[in-house]
Every structure is written in C-alpha cells, then in structure tokens.
C-alpha positions in Angstrom: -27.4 11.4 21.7 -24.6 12.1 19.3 -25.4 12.7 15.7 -23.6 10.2 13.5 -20.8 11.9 11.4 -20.9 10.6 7.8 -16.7 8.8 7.7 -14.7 10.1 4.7 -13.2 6.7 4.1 -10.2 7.2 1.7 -10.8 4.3 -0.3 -7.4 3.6 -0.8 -7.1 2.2 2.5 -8.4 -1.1 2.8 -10.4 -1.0 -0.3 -12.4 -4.6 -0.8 -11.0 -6.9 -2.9 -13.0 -5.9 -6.6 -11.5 -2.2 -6.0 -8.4 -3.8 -4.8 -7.9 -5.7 -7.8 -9.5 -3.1 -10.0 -6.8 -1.2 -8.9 -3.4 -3.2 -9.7 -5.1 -4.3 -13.1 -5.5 -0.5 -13.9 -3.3 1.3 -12.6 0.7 1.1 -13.9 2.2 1.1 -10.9 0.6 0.9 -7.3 2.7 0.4 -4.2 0.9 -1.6 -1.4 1.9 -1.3 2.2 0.0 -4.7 3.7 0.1 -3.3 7.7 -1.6 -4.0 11.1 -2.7 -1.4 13.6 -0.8 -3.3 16.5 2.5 -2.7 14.3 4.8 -0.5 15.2 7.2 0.0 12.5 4.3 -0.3 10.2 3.3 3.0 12.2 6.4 5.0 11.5 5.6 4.1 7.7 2.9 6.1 7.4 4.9 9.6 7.0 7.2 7.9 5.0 4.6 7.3 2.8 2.9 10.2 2.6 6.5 12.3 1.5 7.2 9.3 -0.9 3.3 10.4 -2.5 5.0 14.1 -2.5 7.8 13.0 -5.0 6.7 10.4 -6.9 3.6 12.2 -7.5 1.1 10.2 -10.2 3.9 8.0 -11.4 2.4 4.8 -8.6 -0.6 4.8 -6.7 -0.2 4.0 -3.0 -2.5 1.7 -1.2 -2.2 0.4 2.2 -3.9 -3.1 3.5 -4.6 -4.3 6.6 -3.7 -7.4 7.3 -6.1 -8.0 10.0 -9.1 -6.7 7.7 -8.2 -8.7 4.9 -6.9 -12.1 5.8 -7.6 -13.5 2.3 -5.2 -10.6 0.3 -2.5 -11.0 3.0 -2.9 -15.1 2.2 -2.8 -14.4 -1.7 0.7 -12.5 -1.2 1.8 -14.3 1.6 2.5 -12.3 4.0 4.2 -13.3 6.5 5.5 -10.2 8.7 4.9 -6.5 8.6 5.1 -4.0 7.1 5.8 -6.0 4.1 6.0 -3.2 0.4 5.1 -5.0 -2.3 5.0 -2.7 -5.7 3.1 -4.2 -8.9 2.8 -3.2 -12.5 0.2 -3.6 -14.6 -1.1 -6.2 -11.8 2.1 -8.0 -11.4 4.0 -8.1 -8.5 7.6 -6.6 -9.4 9.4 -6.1 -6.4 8.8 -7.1 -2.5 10.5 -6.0 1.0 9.7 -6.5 4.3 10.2 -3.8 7.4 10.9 0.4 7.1 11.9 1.2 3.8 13.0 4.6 2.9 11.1 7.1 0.9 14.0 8.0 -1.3 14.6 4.2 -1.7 11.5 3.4 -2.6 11.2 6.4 -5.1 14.1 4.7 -6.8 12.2 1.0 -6.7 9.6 3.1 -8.4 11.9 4.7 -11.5 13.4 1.5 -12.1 10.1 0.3 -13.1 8.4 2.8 -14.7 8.4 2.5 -18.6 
C-alpha cells in the first residue's frame, strides 16, 4: 500500500468562501479567474497567468475559482461562461471579461486601477 503524500494545496486556488472573501476585503487588488477543468481556453490561461504574476508582481493578487467546486461564488458573480476575469478592489468588482485575455492586457486593466 501507498503512503499518502501530504497535498501542498496553494490556497489561492479554490480557497472556501471565508478565505475567499477574506481575500477581496483585504487585499487591494485581486484578479479572479472563475474556470472549469473541462475548459479549454480556461486551460491556455493558466500561463498567461502565471507571466501576468511575473510583471505585475504584488500590485493584485491572483486567485483562480472553479466553477464546478464552487457553484454558490460562480452564482454570486454570475457567471455564465468561462473563463470569465473579474478584477476587484478593495472587495468591489471593478472590471469583468469573459474568454483569453492577454497578459499585457490585463497588466494594463491592473494599472488603471491601482491608486
């Protein structure tokens, strides 16, 4: 029998809904890719996002939420398709898009709204 390996879960992915909203109300700025496993343009976001962490740095916190794992989050922001990007400050939803959006363009989304 297999000993069990002790996961490393990043808890930025799919964290539960207190760390989730313990996140947006204190961070500034946190970008939040709501995904799905079967998805795959949600797939090729995944390196998009990781250079976009690269340059932006600690100027937004990325999180990314699974739609199938959280039904009541993707409900609360109405989700309809994804990937959808939704980017809030100080809790607040400030800008939304659905499908591949470029790292450079969201590094812009991000300066607009930093203060």
């Amino acid at each position: 029998m297999a000993a069990s390996v002790p996961s490393k879960k990043n808890p930025l992915n799919n964290p539960d809904m207190a760390a989730f909203s313990d996140i947006l109300n204190k961070e500034k700025l946190v970008l939040v890719d709501f995904f799905a496993e079967w998805c795959g343009p949600c797939k090729m976001m995944a390196p998009i996002l990781k250079d976009l962490k690269t340059k932006v740095g600690n100027d937004a916190t990325i999180l990314k939420m699974d739609v199938d794992k959280n039904p009541a989050l993707a409900s609360r922001f109405q989700i309809q398709g994804v990937p959808t990007l939704i980017l809030f400050k100080n809790g607040q939803p400030v800008w939304r898009q659905s499908g591949v959006v470029a790292a450079n363009q969201l590094q812009q989304v991000i300066s607009q709204h930093q203060s």
